[in-house]
PyMOL CGO cylinders between C-alpha atoms (Angstrom):
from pymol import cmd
from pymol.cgo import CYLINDER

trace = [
    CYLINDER, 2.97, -16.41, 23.42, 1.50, -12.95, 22.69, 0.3, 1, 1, 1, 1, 1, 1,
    CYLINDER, 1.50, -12.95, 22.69, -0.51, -11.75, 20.16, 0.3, 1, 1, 1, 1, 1, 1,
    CYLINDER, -0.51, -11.75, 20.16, 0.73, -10.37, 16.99, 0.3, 1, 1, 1, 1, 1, 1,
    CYLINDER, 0.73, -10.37, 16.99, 0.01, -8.41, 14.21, 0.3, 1, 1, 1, 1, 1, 1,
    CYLINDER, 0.01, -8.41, 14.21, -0.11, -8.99, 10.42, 0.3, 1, 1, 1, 1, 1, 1,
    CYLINDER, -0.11, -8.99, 10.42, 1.46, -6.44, 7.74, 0.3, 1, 1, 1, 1, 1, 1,
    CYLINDER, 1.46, -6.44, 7.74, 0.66, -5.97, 4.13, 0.3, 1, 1, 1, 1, 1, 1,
    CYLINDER, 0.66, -5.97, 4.13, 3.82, -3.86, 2.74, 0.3, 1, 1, 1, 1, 1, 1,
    CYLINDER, 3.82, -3.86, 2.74, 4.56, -2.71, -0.95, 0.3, 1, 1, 1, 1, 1, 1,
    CYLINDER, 4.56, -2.71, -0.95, 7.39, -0.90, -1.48, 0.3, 1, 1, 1, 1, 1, 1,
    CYLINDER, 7.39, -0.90, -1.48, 8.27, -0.11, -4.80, 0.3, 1, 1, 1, 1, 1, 1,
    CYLINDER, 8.27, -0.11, -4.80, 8.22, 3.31, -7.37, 0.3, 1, 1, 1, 1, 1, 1,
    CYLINDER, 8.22, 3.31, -7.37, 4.85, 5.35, -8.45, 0.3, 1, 1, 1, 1, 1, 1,
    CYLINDER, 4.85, 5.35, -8.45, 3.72, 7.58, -10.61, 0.3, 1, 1, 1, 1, 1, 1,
    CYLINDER, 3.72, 7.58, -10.61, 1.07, 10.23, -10.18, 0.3, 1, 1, 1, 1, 1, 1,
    CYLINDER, 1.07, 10.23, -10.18, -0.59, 12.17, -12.51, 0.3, 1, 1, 1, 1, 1, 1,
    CYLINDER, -0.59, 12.17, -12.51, -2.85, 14.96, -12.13, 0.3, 1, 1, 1, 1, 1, 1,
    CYLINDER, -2.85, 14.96, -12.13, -6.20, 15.10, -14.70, 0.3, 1, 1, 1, 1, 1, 1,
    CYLINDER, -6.20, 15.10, -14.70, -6.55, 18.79, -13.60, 0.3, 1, 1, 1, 1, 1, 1,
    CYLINDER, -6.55, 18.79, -13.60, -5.89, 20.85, -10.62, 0.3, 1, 1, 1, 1, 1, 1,
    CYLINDER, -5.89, 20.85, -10.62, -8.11, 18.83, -8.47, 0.3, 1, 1, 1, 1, 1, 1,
    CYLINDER, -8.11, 18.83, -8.47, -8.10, 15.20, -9.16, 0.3, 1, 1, 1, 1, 1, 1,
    CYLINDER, -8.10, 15.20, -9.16, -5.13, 12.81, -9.41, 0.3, 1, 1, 1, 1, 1, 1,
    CYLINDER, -5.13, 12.81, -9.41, -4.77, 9.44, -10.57, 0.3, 1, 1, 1, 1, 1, 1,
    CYLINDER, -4.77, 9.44, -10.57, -0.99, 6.97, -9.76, 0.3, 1, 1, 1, 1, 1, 1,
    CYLINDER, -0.99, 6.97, -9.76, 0.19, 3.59, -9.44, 0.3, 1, 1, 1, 1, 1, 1,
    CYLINDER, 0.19, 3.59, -9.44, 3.39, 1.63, -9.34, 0.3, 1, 1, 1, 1, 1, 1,
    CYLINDER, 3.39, 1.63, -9.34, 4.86, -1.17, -9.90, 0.3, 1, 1, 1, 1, 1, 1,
    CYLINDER, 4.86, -1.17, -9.90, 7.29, -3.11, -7.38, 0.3, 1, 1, 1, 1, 1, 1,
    CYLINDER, 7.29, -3.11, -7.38, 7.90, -5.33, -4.22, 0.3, 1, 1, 1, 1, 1, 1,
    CYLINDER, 7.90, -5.33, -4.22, 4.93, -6.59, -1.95, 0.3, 1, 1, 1, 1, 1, 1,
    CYLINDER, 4.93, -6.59, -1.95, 5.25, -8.31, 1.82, 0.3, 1, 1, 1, 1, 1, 1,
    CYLINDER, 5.25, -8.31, 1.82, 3.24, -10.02, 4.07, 0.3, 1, 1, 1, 1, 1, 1,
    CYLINDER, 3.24, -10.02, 4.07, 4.32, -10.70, 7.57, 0.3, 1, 1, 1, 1, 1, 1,
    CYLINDER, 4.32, -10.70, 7.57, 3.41, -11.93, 10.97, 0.3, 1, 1, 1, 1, 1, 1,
    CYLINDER, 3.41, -11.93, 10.97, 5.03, -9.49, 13.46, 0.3, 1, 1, 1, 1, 1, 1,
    CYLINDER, 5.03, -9.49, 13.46, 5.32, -10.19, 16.97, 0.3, 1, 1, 1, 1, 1, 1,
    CYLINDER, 5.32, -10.19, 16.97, 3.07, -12.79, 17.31, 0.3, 1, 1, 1, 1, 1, 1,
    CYLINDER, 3.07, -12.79, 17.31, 4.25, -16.40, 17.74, 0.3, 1, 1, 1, 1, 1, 1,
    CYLINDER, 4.25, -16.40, 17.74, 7.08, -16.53, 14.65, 0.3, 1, 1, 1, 1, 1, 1,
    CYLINDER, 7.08, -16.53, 14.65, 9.74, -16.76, 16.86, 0.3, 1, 1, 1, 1, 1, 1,
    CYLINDER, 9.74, -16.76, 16.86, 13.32, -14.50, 15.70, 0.3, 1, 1, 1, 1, 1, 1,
    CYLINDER, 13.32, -14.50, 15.70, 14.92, -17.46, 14.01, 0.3, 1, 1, 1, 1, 1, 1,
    CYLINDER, 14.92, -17.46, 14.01, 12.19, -17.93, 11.66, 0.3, 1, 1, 1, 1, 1, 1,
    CYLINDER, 12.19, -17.93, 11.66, 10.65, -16.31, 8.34, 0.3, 1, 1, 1, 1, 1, 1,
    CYLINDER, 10.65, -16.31, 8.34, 7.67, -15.43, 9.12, 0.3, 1, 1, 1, 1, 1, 1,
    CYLINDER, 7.67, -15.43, 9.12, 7.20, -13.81, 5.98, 0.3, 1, 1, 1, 1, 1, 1,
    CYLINDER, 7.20, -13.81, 5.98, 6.22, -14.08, 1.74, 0.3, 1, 1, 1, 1, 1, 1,
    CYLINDER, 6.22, -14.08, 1.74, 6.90, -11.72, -0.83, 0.3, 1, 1, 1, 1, 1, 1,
    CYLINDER, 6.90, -11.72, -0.83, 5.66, -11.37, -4.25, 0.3, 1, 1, 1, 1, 1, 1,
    CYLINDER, 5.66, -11.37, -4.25, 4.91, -8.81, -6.76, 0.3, 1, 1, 1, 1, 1, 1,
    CYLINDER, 4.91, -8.81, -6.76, 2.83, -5.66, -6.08, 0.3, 1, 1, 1, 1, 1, 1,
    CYLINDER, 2.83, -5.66, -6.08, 0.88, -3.06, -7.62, 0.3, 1, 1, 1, 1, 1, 1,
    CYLINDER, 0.88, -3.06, -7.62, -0.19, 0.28, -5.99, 0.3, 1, 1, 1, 1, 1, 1,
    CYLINDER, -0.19, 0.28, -5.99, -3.41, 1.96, -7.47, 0.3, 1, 1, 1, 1, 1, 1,
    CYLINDER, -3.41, 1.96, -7.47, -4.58, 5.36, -6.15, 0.3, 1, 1, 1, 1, 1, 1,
    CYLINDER, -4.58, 5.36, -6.15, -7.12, 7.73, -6.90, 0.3, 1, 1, 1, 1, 1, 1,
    CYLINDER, -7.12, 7.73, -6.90, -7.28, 11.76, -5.01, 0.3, 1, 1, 1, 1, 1, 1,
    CYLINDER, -7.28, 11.76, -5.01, -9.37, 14.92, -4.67, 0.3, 1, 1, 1, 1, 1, 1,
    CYLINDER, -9.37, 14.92, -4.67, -7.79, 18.26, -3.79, 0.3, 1, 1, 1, 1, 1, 1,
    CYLINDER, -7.79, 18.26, -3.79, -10.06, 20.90, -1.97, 0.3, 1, 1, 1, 1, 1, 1,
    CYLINDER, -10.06, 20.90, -1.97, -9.41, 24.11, -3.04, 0.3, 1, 1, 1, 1, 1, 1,
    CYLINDER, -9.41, 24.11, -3.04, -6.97, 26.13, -5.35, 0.3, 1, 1, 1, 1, 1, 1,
    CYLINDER, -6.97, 26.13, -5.35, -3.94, 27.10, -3.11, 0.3, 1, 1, 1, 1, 1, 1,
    CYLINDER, -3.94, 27.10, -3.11, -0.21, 25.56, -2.33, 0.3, 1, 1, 1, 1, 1, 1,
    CYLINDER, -0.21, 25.56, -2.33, -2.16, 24.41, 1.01, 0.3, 1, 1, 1, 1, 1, 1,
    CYLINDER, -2.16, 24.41, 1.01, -5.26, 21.96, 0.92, 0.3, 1, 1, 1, 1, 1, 1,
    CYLINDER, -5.26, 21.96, 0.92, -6.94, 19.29, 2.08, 0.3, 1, 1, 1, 1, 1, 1,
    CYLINDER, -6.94, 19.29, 2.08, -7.28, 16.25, 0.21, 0.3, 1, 1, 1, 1, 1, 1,
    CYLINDER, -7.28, 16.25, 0.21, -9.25, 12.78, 0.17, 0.3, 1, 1, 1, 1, 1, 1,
    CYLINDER, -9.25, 12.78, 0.17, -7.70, 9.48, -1.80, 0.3, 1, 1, 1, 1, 1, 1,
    CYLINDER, -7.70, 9.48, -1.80, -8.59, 5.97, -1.61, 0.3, 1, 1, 1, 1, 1, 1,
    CYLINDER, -8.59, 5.97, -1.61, -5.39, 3.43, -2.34, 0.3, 1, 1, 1, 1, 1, 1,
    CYLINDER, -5.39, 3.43, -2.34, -5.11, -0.31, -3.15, 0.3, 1, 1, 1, 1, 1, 1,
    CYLINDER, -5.11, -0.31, -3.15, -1.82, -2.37, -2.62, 0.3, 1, 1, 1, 1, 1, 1,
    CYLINDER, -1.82, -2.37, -2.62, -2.42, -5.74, -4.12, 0.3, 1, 1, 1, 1, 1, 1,
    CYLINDER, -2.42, -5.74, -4.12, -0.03, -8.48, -4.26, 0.3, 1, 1, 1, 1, 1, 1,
    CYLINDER, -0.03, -8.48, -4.26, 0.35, -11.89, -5.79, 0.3, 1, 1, 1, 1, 1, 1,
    CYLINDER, 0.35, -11.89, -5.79, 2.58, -14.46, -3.46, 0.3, 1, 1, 1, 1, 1, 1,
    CYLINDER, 2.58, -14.46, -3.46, 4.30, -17.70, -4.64, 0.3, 1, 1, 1, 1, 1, 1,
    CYLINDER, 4.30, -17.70, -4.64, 4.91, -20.56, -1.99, 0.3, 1, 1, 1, 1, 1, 1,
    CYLINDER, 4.91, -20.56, -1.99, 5.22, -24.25, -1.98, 0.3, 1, 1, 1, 1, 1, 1,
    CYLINDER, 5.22, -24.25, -1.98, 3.62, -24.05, -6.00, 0.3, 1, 1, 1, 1, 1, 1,
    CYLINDER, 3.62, -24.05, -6.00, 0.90, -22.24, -4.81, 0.3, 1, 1, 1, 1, 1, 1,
    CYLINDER, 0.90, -22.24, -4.81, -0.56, -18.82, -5.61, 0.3, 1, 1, 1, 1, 1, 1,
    CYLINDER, -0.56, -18.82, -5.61, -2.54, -16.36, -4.07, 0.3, 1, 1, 1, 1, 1, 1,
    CYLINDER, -2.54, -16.36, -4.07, -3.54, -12.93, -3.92, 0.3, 1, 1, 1, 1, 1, 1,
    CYLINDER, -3.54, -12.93, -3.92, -4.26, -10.46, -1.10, 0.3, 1, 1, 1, 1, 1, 1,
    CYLINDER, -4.26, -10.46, -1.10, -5.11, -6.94, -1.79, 0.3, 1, 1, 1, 1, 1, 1,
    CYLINDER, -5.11, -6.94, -1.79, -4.33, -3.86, 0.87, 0.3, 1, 1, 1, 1, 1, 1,
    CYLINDER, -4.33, -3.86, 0.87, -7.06, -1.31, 1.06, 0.3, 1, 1, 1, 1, 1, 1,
    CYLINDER, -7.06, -1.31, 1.06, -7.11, 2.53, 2.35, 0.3, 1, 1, 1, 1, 1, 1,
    CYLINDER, -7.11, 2.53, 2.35, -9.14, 5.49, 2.98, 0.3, 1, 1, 1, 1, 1, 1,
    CYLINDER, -9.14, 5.49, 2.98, -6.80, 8.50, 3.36, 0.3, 1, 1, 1, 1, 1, 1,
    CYLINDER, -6.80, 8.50, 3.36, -7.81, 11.56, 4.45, 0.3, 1, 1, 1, 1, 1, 1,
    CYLINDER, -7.81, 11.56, 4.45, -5.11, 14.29, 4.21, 0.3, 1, 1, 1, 1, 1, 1,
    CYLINDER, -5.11, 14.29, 4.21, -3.36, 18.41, 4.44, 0.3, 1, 1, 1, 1, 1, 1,
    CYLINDER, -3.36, 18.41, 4.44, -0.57, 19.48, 1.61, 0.3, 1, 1, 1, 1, 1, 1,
    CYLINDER, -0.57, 19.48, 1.61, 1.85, 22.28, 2.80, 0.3, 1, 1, 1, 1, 1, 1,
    CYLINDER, 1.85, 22.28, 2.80, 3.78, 24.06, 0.34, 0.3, 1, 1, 1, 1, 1, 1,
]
cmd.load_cgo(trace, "trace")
């Protein structure tokens, strides 16, 4: 058996809107995922649950040109139904990144 690794997935439509030229605010609505890949689910099992997700998301863009750097922080919760019962587990980044237009 090796080790494997756990993913937290949402995959579904956003929306972003910009309060002014620097800072942004989106979210979505849509699909999430969690699954156990490459570990010890073998390939003729589901080794995943889905639910519903959100995506939240919150930006800064340095300076005033088509090219910039920019900072946002994102969070992908999820609610998951199994067996009758619930539960919740929220995806959390710290992105960091350059716009090119």
């Amino acid at each position: 058996m090796s080790d494997g690794t756990i993913v937290d997935v949402f995959a579904g439509p956003s929306l972003q809107y910009w309060l002014d030229p620097h800072v942004w605010i989106g979210g979505g609505l849509g699909l999430a995922a969690i699954a156990d890949v490459g570990g010890s689910c073998d390939e003729t099992a589901d080794c995943s649950i889905r639910g519903f997700g959100f995506d939240l998301r919150s930006g800064y863009s340095f300076g005033d040109s088509a090219h910039t750097f920019n900072a946002s922080v994102e969070l992908t919760p999820g609610i998951y139904s199994e067996n009758g019962s619930t539960a919740t587990a929220t995806g959390f980044a710290l992105l960091l990144g350059y716009q090119y237009l």
